[in-house]
N, C-alpha and C positions, 0 to 999 in steps of 0.2 A: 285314832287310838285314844287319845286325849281331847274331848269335844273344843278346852278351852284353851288349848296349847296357843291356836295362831292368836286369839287374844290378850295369851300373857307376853307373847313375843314383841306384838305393836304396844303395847303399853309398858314393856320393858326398854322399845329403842326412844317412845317417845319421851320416857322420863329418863334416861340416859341423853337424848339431844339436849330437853330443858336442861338440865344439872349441867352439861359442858358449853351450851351455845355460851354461856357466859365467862368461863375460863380459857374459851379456845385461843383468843389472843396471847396471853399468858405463856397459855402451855408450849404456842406456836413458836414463841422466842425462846423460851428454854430452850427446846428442840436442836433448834438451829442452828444455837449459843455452840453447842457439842458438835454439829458437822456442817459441811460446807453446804451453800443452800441449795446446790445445783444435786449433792449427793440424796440429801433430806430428800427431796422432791420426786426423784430417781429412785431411792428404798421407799416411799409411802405408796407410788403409786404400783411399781413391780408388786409388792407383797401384797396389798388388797385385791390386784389383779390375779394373783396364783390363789389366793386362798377365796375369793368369792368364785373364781370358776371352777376350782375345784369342788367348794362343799356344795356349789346349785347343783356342779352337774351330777356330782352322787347321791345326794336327796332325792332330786327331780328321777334322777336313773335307777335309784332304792324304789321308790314312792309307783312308778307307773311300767319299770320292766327297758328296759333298753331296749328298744321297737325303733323301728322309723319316725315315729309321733315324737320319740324324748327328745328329739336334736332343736325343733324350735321352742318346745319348751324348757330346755337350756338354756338357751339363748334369751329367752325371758326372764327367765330368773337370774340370771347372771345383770343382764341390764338394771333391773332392782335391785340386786345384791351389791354391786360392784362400789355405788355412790354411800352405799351406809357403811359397806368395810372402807373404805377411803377415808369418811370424814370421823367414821372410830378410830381407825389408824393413827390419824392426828390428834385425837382428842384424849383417846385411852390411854393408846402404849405408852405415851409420857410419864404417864401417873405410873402403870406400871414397871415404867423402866426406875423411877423414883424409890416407886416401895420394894421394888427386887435389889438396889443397890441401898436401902435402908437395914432389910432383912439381913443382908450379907455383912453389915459392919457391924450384928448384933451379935 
């Protein structure tokens, strides 16, 4: 549909890694500061786990038809998906748990 989509996607995660690879420490203690670390580690990984195989498999199953072909390219896409929702999970939601309890005291 868009010739330049998958291009804007990789240059959006990649200036999104740079910007946080350097906060991720930071952010990681904040984090943790708020829940236990055994819970922390427990919610990062469940919820990157539900939401990158949900949104590969209905891309992947939107994009080429639920056939017999979409189930290993699911599973493709989920194994690339699964390591950038994880290490967004840690790096993002922070900031955004931040500015949603920022908004909220305004």
């Amino acid at each position: 549909m868009f010739p330049y989509m998958e291009l804007m996607v990789y240059l959006f995660l990649v200036v999104s890694i740079s910007e946080y690879i350097y906060t991720f420490p930071i952010l990681l203690q904040s984090l943790v500061r708020g829940m236990r670390n055994k819970e922390f580690w427990l919610t990062s990984v469940l919820s990157s786990l539900t939401m990158a195989s949900m949104m590969s498999g209905l891309i992947s199953g939107y994009k080429m038809g639920f056939s017999s072909e979409w189930l290993p390219v699911w599973a493709q896409s989920f194994l690339i998906a699964w390591p950038f929702a994880l290490f967004l999970n840690l790096t993002v939601l922070p900031q955004l748990r931040t500015f949603t309890a920022w908004l909220c005291r305004s």
